[in-house]
N, CA and C atoms as an extended XYZ file, in Angstrom:
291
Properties=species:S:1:pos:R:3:atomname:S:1:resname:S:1:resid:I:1 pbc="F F F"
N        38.172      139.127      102.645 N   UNK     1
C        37.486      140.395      102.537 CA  UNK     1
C        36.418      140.437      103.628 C   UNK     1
N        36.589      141.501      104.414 N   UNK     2
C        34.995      141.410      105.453 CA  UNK     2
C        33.985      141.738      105.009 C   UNK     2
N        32.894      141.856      105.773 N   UNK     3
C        31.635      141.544      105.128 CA  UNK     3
C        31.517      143.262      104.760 C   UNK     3
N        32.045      144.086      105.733 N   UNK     4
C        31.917      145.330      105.965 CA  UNK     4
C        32.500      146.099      103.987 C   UNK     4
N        33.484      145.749      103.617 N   UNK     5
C        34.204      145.761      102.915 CA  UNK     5
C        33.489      145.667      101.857 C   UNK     5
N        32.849      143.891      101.481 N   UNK     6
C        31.624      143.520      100.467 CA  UNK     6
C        30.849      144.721      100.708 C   UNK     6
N        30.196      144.684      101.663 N   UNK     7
C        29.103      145.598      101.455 CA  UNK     7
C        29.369      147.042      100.894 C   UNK     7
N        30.213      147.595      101.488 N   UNK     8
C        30.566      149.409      100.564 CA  UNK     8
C        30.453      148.660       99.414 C   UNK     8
N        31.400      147.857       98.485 N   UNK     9
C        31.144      147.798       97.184 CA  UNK     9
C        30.227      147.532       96.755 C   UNK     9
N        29.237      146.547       97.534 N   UNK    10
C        27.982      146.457       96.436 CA  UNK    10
C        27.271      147.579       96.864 C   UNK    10
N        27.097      148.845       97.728 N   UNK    11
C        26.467      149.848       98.211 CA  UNK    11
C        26.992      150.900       96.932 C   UNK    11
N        28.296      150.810       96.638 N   UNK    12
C        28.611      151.765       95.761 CA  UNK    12
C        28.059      151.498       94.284 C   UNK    12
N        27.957      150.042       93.824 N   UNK    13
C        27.811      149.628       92.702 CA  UNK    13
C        25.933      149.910       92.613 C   UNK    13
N        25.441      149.800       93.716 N   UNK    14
C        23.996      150.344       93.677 CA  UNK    14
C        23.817      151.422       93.395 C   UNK    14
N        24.412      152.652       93.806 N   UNK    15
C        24.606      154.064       93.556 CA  UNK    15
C        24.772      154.423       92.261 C   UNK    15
N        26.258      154.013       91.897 N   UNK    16
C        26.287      154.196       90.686 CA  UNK    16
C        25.091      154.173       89.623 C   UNK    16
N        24.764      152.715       90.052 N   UNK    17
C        23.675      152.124       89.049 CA  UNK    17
C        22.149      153.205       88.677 C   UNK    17
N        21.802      153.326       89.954 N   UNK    18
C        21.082      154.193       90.133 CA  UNK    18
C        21.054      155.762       89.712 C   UNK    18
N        22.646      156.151       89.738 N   UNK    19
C        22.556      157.261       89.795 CA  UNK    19
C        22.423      157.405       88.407 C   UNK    19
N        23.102      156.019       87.208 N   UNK    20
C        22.787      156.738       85.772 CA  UNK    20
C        21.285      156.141       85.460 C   UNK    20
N        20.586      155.391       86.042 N   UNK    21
C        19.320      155.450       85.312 CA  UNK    21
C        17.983      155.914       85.778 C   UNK    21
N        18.584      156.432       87.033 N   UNK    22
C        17.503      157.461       87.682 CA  UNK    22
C        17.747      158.862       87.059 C   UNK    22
N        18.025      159.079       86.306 N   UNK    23
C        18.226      160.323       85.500 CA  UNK    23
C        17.307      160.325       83.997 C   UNK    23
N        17.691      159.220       83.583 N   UNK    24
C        16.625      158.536       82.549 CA  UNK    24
C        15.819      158.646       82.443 C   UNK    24
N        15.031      158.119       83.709 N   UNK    25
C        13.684      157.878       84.102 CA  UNK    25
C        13.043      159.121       84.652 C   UNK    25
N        13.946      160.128       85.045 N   UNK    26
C        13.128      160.820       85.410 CA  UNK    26
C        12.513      162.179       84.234 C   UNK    26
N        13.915      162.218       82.941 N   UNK    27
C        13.413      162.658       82.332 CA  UNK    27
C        13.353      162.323       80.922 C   UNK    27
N        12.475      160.544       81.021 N   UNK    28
C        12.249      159.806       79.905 CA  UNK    28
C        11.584      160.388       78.752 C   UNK    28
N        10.337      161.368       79.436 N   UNK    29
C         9.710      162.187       78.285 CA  UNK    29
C         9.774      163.167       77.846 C   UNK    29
N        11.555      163.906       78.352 N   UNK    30
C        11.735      164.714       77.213 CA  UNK    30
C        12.488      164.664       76.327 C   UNK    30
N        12.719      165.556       75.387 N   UNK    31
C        13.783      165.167       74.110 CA  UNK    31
C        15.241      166.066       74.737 C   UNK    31
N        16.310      165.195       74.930 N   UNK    32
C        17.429      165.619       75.498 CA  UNK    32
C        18.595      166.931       74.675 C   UNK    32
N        18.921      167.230       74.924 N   UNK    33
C        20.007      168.423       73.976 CA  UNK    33
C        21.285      167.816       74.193 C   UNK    33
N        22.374      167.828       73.568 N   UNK    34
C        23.822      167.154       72.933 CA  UNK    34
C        24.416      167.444       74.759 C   UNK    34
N        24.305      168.621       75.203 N   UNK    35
C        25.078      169.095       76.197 CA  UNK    35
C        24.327      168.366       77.398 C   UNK    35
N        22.638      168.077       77.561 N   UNK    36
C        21.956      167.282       78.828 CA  UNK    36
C        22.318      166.127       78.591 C   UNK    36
N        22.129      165.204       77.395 N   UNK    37
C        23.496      164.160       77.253 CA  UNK    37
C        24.673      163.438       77.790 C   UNK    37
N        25.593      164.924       77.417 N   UNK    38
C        26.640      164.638       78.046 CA  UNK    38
C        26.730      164.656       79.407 C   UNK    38
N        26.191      165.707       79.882 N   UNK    39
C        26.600      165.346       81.454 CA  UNK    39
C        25.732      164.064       81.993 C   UNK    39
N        24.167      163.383       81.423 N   UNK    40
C        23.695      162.238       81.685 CA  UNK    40
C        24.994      161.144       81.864 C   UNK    40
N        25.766      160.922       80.895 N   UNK    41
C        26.923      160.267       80.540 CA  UNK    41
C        27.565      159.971       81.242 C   UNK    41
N        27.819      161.284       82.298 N   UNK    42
C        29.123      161.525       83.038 CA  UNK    42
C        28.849      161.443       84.419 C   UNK    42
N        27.413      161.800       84.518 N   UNK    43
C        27.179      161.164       85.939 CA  UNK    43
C        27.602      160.194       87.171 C   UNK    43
N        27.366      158.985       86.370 N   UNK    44
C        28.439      157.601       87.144 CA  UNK    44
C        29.747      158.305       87.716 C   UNK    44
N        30.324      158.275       86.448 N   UNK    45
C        31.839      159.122       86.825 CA  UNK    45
C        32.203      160.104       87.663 C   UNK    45
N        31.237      160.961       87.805 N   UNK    46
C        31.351      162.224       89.127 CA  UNK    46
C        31.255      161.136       90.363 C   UNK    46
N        30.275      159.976       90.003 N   UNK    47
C        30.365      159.093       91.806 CA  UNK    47
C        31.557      158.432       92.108 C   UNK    47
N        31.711      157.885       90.952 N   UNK    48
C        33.158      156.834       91.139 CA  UNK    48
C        34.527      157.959       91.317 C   UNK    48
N        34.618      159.194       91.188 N   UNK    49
C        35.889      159.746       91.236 CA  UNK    49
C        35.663      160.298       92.908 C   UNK    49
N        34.419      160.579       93.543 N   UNK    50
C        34.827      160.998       95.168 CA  UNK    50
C        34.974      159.532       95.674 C   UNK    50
N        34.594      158.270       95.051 N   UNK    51
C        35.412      157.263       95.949 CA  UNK    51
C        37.330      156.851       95.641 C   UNK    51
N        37.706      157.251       94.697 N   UNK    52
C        39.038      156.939       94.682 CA  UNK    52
C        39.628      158.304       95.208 C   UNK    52
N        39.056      159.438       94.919 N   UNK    53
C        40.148      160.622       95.068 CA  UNK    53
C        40.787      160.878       96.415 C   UNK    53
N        40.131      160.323       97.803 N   UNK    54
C        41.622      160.328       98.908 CA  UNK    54
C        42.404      159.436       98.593 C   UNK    54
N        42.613      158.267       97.989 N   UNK    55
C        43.346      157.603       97.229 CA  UNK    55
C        44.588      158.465       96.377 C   UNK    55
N        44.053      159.444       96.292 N   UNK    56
C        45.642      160.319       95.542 CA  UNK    56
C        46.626      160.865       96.773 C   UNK    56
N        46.201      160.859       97.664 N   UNK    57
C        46.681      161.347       98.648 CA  UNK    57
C        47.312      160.465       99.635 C   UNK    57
N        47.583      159.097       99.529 N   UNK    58
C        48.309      158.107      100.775 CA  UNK    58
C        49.305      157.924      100.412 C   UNK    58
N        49.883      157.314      101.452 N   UNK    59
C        51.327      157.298      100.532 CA  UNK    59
C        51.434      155.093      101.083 C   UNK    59
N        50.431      154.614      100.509 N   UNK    60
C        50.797      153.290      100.679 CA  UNK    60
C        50.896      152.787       99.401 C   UNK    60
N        51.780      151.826       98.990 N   UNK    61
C        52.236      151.565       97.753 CA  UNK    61
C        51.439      151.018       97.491 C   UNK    61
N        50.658      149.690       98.165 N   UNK    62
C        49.745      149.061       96.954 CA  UNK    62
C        48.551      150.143       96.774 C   UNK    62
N        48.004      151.468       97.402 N   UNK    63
C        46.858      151.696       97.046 CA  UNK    63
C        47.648      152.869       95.764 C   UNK    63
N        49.093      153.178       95.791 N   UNK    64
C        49.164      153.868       94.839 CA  UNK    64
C        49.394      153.343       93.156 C   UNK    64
N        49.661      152.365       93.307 N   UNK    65
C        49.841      151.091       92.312 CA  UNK    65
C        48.771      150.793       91.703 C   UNK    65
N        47.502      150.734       93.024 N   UNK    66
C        46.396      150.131       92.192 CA  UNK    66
C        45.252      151.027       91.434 C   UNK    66
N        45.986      152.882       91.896 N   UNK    67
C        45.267      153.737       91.477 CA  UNK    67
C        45.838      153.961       89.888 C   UNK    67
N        47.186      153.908       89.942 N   UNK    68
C        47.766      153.903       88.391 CA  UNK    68
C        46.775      152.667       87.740 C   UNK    68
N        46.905      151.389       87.818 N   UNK    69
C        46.269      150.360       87.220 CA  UNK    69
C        44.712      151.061       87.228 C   UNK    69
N        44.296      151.984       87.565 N   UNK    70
C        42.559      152.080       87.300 CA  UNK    70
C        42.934      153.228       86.158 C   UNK    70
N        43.906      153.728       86.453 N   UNK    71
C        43.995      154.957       85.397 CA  UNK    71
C        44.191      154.565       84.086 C   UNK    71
N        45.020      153.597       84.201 N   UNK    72
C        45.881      153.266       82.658 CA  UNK    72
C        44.059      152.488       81.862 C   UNK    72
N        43.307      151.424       82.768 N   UNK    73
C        42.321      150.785       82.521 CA  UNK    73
C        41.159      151.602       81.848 C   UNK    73
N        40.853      152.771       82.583 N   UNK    74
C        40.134      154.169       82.408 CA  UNK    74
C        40.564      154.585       81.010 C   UNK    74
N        41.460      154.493       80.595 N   UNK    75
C        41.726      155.096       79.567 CA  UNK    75
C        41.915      153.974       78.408 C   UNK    75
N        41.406      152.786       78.933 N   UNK    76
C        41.468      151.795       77.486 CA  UNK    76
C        39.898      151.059       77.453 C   UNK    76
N        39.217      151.148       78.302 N   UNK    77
C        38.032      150.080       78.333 CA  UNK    77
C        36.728      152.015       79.219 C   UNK    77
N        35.706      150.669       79.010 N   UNK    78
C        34.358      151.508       79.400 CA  UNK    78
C        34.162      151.327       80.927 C   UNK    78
N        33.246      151.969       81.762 N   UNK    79
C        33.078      151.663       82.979 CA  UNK    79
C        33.378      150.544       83.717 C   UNK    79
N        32.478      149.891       83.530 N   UNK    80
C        31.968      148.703       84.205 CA  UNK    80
C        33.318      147.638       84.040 C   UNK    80
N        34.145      148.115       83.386 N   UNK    81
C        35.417      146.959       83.242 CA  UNK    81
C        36.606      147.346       83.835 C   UNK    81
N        36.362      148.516       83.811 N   UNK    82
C        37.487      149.204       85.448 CA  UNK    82
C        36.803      149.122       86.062 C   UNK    82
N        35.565      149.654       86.480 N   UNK    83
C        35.520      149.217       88.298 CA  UNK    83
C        35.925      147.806       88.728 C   UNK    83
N        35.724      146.582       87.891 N   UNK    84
C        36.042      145.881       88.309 CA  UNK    84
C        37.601      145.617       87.965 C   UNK    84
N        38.671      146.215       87.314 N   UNK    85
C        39.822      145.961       87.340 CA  UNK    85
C        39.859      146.330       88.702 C   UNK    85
N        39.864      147.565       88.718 N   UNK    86
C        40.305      148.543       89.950 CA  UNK    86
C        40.012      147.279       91.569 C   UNK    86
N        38.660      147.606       91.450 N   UNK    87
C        38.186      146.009       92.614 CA  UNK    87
C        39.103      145.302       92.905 C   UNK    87
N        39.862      144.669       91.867 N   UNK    88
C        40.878      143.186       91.587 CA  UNK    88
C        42.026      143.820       92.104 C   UNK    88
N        42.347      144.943       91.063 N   UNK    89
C        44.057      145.239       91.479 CA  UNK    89
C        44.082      145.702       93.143 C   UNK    89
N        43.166      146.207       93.485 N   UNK    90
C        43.083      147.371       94.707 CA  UNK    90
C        43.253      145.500       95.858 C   UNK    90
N        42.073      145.144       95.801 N   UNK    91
C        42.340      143.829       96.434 CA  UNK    91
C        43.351      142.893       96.490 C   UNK    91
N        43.615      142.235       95.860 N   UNK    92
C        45.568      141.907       95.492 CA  UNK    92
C        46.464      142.697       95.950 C   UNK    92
N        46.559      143.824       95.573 N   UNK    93
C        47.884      144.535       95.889 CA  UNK    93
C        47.800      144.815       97.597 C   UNK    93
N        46.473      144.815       97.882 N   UNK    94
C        46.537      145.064       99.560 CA  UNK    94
C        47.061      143.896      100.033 C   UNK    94
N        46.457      142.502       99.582 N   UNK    95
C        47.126      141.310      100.097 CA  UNK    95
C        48.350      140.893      100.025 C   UNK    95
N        48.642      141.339       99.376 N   UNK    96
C        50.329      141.225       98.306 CA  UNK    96
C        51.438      141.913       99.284 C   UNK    96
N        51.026      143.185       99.133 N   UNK    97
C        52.069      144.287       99.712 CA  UNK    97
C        51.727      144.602      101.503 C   UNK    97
């Protein structure tokens, strides 16, 4: 993996991080409504979907392989355990294929 490579991911995993608890913090002292909530929630997720979504669009097998494997993952576990499937499969399948 190059260093270039490491770095986007831990640049993205900072973002993320940031992006759900800088929301928190900024509005720790008020009392939230069901609907400011939800989109708090969903935040992360609006970041992590503009990094895979040209990913729907290649036509190389391991990156389309490893986008199914984040999907199927997405839909059985919480964040933080797909990004890092996704990480794994996306990495492997490039070496692989």
């Amino acid at each position: 993996m190059s260093t270039a490579t490491l770095l986007t991911i831990l640049l993205m995993a900072v973002s993320t991080y940031l992006t759900r608890i800088g929301g928190y913090l900024l509005l720790r002292d008020r009392t939230l409504g069901p609907r400011t909530r939800a989109v708090m929630e969903a935040a992360p997720g609006c970041v992590l979907i503009t990094v895979i979504a040209p990913h729907f669009v290649t036509r190389e097998p391991a990156e389309i392989l490893a986008l199914a494997i984040t999907l199927l993952a997405a839909m059985r576990f919480s964040l933080l355990p797909v990004v890092v499937i996704s990480v794994v499969a996306t990495g492997l399948l490039r070496h692989l294929m």
